[in-house]
C-alpha positions in Angstrom: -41.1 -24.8 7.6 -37.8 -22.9 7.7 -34.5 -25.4 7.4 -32.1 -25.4 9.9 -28.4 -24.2 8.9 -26.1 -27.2 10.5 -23.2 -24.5 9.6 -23.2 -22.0 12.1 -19.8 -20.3 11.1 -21.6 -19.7 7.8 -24.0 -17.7 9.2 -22.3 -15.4 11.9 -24.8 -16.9 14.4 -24.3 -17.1 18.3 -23.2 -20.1 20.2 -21.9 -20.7 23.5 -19.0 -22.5 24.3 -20.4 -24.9 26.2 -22.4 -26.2 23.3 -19.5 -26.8 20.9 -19.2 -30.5 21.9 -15.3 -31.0 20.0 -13.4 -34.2 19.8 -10.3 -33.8 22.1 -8.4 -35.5 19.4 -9.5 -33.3 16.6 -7.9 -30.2 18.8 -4.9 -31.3 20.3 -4.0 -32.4 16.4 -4.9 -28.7 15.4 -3.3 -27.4 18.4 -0.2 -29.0 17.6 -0.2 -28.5 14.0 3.4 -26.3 13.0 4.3 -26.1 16.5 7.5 -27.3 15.6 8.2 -23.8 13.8 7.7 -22.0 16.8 11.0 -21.8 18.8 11.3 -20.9 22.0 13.4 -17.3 21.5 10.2 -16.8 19.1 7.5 -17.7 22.3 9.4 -15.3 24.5 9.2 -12.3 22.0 5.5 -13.5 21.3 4.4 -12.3 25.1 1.9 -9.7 25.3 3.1 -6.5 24.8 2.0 -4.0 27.5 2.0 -0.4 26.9 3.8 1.1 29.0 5.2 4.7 28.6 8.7 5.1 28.3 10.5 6.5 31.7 7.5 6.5 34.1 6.6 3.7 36.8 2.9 4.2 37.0 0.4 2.5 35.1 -1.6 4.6 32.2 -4.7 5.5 34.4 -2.5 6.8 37.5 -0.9 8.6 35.4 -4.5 10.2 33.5 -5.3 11.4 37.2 -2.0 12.4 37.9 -1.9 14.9 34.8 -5.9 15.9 35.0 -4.0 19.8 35.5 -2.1 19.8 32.0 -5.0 18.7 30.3 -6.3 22.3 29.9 -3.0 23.6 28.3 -4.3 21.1 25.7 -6.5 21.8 22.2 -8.6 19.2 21.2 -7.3 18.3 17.7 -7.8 14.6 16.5 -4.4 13.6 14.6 -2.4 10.3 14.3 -1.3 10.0 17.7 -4.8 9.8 18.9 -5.5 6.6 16.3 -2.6 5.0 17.4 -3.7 5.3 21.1 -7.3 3.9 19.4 -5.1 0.8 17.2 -3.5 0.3 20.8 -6.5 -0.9 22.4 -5.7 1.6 25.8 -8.5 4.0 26.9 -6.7 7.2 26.6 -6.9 9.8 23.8 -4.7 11.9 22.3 -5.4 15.2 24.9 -4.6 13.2 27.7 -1.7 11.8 26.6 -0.4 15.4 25.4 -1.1 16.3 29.3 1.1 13.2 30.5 4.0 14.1 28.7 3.8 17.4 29.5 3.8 16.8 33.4 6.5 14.5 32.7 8.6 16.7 31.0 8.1 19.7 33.4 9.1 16.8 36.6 12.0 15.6 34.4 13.5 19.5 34.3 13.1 20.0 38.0 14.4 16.4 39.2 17.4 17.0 36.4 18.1 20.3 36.9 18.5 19.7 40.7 21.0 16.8 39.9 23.0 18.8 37.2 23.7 21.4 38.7 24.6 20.2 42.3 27.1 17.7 40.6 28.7 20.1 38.5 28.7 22.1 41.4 30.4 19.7 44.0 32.4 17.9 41.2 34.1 21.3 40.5 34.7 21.6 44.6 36.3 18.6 44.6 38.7 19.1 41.9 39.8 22.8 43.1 38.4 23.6 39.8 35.5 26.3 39.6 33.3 25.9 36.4 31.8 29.1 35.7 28.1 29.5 35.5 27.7 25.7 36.4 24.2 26.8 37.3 23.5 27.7 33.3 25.2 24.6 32.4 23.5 22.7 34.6 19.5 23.8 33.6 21.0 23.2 29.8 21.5 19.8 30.1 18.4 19.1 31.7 16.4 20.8 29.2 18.6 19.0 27.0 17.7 15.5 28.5 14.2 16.5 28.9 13.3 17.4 25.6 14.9 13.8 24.7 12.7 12.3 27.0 9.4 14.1 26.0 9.8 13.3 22.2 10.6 9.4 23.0 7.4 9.4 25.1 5.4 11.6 22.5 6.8 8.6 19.7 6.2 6.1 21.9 2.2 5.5 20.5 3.7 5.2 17.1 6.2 2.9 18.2 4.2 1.0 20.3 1.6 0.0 16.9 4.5 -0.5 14.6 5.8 -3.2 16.9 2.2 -4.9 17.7 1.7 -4.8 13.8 5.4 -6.9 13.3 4.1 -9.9 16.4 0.2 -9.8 14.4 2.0 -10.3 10.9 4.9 -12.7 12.0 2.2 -15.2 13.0 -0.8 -14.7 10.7 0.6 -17.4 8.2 0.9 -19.8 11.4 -2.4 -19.4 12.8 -4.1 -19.6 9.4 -2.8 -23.2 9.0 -4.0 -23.8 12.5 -7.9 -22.7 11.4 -7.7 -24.4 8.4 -6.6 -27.5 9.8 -9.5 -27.2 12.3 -11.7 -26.2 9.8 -11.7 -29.5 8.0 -11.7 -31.2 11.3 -15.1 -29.7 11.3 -15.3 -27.8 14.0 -17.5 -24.5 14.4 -15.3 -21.5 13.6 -16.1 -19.7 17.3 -14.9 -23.0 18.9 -11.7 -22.2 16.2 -11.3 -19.2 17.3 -11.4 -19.8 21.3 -8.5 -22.0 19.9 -6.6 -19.9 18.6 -6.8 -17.8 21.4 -5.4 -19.9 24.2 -2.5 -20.8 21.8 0.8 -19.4 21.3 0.5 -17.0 18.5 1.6 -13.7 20.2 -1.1 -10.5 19.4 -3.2 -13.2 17.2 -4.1 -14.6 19.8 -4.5 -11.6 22.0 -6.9 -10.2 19.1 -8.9 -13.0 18.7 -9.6 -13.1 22.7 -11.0 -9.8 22.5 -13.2 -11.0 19.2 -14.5 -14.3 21.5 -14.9 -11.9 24.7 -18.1 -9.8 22.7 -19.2 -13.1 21.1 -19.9 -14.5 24.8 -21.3 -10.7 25.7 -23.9 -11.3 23.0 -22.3 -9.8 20.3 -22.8 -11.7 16.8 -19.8 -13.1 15.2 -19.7 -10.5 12.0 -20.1 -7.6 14.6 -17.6 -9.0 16.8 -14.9 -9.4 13.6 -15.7 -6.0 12.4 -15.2 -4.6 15.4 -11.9 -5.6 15.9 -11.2 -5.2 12.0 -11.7 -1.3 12.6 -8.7 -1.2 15.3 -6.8 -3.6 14.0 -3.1 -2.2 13.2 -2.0 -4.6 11.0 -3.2 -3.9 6.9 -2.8 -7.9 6.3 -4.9 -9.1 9.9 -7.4 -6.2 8.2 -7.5 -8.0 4.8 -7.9 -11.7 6.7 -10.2 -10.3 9.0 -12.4 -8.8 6.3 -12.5 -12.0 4.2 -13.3 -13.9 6.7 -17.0 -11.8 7.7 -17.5 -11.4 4.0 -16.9 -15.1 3.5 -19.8 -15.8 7.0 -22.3 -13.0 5.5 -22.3 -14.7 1.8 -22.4 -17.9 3.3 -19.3 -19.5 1.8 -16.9 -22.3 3.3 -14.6 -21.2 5.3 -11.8 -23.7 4.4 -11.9 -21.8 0.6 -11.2 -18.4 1.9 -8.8 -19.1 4.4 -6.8 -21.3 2.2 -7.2 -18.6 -0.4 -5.6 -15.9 1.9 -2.9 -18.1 3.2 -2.0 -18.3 -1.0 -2.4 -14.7 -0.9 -0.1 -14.2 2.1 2.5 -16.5 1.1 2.7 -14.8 -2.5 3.6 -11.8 -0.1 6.1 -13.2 1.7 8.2 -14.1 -1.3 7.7 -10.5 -2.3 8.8 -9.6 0.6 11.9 -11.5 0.6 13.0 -10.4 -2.4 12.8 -6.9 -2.0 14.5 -7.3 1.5 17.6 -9.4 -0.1 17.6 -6.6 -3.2 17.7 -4.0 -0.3 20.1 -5.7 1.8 22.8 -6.2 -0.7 23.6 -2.4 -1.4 23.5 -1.9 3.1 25.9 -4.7 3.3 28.1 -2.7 1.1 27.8 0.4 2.6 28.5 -1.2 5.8 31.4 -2.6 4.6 32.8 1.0 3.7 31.5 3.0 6.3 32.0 0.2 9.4 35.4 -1.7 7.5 37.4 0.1 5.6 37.4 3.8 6.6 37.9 2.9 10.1 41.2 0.7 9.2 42.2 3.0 6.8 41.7 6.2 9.4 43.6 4.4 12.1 46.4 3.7 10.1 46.5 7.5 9.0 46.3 8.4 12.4 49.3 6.4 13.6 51.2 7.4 10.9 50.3 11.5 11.0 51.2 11.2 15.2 54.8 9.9 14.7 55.4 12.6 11.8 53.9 15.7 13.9 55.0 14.5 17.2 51.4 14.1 18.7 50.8 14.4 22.5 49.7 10.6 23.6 46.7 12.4 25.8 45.8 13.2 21.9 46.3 10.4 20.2 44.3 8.3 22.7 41.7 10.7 22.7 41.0 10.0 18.8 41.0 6.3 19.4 38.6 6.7 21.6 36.7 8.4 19.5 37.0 6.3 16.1 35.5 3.6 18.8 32.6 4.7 19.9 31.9 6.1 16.3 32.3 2.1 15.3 29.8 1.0 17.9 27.2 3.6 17.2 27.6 2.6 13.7 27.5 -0.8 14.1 24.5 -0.7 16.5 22.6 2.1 14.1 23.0 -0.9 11.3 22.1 -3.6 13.2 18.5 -1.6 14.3 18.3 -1.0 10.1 19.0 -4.8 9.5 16.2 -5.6 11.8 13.8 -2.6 10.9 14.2 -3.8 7.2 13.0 -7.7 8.3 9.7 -8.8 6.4 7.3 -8.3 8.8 5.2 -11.9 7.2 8.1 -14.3 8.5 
């Protein structure tokens, strides 16, 4: 007579959700566990992110039909685009992608050459000036803009994961404390993980839906982790995810191995930390030269070179001008480095 398992998380085995009879106290305790640490900036930036090429206005399969021509000019070559269109969770591959940016790229020249080219045209009307060859000037730019365009959309997959990868990490500590709180609640880890999933932890919860959506298509809970561990983008979700099926298939409790990764985790985020404030502190001082002091000392210069050579004031504005946009591009390109350089586990 074979004994019944009264652990069914243990086992990876199948149940519905309408047989995980939960204490509404037990959740909403669980549910609101750390919620306090979410703020609401944090909620807003936790939304699921859609993938959505850059400069188009058509979904991803009107645009697969739309570019069914280009597809030929294609070679099918697998590469890291196509496993970041896989990580992303859309059904396109890496051919047909190629073939949208290449439509987009060929309509972009067109619609921009068009638009040069007439403005230059009537803008040199207007001012009784006449721009020679403002037709050549005009198909340079828009091949100019257009190759812009093609690479930011050719990018964009590789973008797209890095991003995803940030939102899965920033929460991963969070929602572990959430399952292990539930976990010594004692409730069944699927019921745990249909928790998770309705709560607000950004693309953890948006992975874990799609791990609960094959467990109620029949799926077993190992195969349904697995699955997702395979596309997952983020190494650390990988390493949790991994744990957790090895931790079902050997039988172990569950409240060991995820408080054993959330020690592992945390250990990473104070590695993490410090090699972001031993990185920051040389970039603050760079900044400081670059951003501060040359500009101040270059103005200064400039004010003082003008009155000795006599400087036209078209001239001298002209270089102001200058000196501020180069201050705003470099304050905005270290601001994006600042951010880039953010541990990805807090």
């Amino acid at each position: 007579m074979g004994i019944k398992n009264s652990h069914p998380y243990k086992t990876g085995s199948f149940e519905s959700r309408e047989n995980l009879k939960v204490p509404k106290q037990k959740v909403l305790k669980s549910r609101n566990f750390l919620s306090h640490k979410v703020s609401k900036k944090q909620r807003l930036h936790d939304i699921k992110m859609k993938f959505k090429i850059p400069f188009t206005f058509s979904d991803t399969e009107v645009l697969k039909r739309r570019s069914k021509f280009f597809i030929r000019f294609v070679r099918e070559k697998k590469g890291n685009l196509d496993d970041c269109l896989k990580n992303s969770g859309e059904k396109i591959d890496g051919r047909q992608y190629f073939s949208i940016c290449y439509r987009n790229f060929l309509f972009n020249f067109l619609i921009l050459s068009v638009l040069f080219t007439s403005g230059l045209g009537v803008a040199g009307y207007f001012m009784n000036t006449r721009i020679e060859s403002f037709f050549y000037y005009g198909i340079g730019l828009a091949f100019i803009f257009s190759i812009f365009i093609f690479f930011i959309q050719l990018n964009y997959p590789k973008l797209y994961i890095l991003n995803k990868s940030r939102n899965i990490e920033r929460n991963l500590v969070s929602s572990l404390q959430d399952i292990l709180v539930q976990l010594n609640s004692g409730i069944p880890l699927f019921k745990i993980l249909i928790n998770i999933s309705e709560s607000d932890y950004g693309e953890v919860s948006e992975e874990l839906k799609k791990i609960t959506r094959q467990i109620n298509s029949g799926v077993s809970q190992i195969d349904a982790i697995e699955n997702n561990l395979k596309i997952s983008p983020s190494k650390y979700f990988k390493r949790v995810l991994w744990q957790i099926s090895n931790g079902m298939r050997a039988g172990s409790d569950m409240s060991i191995v995820i408080s054993e990764e959330i020690k592992n985790l945390e250990k990473e985020q104070a590695i993490q930390i410090q090699n972001y404030g031993s990185r920051l502190n040389p970039m603050i001082m760079f900044y400081m030269i670059i951003a501060v002091i040359l500009p101040a000392l270059g103005m200064t210069f400039l004010v003082i070179t003008s009155s000795m050579l006599n400087l036209q004031g078209g001239i001298v504005k002209a270089l102001f001008i200058i000196i501020l946009i180069s201050i705003t591009f470099i304050q905005i390109m270290f601001l994006g480095i600042i951010k880039f350089r953010r541990p990805t586990l807090i």
